[in-house]
N, C-alpha and C positions, 0 to 999 in steps of 0.2 A: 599696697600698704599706705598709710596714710599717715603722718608725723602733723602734729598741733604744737605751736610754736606764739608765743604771747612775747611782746614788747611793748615799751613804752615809749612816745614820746610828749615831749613839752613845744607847745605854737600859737601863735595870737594868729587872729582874723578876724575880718567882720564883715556882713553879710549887706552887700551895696545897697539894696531895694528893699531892705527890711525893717519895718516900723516896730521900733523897739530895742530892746537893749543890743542885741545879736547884731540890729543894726551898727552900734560902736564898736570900737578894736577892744577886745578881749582875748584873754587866753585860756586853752585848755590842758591838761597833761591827760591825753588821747591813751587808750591802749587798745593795740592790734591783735588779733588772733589771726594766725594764719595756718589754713590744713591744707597742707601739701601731700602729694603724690605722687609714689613711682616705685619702680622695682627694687626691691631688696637684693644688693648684691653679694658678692662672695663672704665679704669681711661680713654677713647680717644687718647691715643696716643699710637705710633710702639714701642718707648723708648723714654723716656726722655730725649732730649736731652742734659741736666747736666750730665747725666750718659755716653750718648755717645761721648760727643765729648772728654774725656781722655783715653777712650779706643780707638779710633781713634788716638789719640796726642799720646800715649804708640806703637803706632805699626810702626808709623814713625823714620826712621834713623834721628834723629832731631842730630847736631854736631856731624854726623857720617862719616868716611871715606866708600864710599860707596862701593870700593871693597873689602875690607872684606865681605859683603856677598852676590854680584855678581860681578861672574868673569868679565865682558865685563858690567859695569852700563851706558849702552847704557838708553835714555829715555825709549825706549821701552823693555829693560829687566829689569828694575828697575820700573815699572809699572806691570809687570809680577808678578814680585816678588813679589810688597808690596801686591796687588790683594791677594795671595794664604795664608801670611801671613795676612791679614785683615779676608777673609773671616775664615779662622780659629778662629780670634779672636771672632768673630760675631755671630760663628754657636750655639755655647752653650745659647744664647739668643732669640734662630727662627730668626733670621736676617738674610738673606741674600744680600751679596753685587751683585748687577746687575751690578754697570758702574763702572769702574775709571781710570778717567780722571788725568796726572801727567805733569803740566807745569812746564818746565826748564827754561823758561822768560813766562813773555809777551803774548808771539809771537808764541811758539814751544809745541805741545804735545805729548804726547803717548795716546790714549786710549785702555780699552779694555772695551766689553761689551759680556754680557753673563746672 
C-alpha cells in the first residue's frame, strides 16, 4: 500500500555559480510530496498518519538556510538530499519512501523515484 503525504516548508538559499537572481539569497515556501510504502497492519493502516506526518515535518529544513547542508541547493540536490535523509527516517518503521516530489513554486519540481 502506498500513503501520499504533502508538507510544507519555508528556506532561503542561493545557488553559488549561478548568473542570475537564484544566484543571491532568496526564499521559497517549498512543498513536499512524499509516497511511502509498506504493509498494512492489523489495526488497517501503513502508519498512522498522526504519527507520520511529524516525522515527516522533523526532517524538513523548515526556517533553514539551506546551504548549510547542500553545497549547490539546486531543486534537484535538495530533493536528493531530503529523499536519503527521510528515508532514513522511515526505515526503522518498514517504510519505505518510493517518490519525492519537491516544489520551489507553483510551477517548478524536482522528482525522484525509486
Amino acid at each position: 500500500m502506498i500513503l501520499r503525504v504533502r508538507r510544507k516548508f519555508s528556506s532561503a538559499h542561493r545557488l553559488p555559480d549561478y548568473k542570475g537572481d537564484c544566484g543571491d539569497l532568496h526564499g521559497h515556501t517549498w512543498r513536499a510530496v512524499f509516497e511511502i510504502e509498506g504493509p498494512v497492519g492489523p489495526q488497517g493502516m501503513v502508519c498512522d498518519f498522526k504519527e507520520l506526518k511529524p516525522l515527516l515535518a522533523a526532517a524538513l529544513p523548515d526556517h533553514k538556510y539551506l546551504n548549510d547542508f547542500v553545497s549547490n541547493p539546486t531543486a534537484e540536490n535538495i530533493c536528493a538530499w531530503l529523499f536519503e535523509k527521510t528515508s532514513a527516517a522511515l526505515a526503522p518503521k518498514n517504510l519505505k519512501l518510493i517518490t519525492l516530489e519537491v516544489w520551489e513554486n507553483e510551477d517548478a519540481a524536482a522528482i525522484i523515484r525509486r
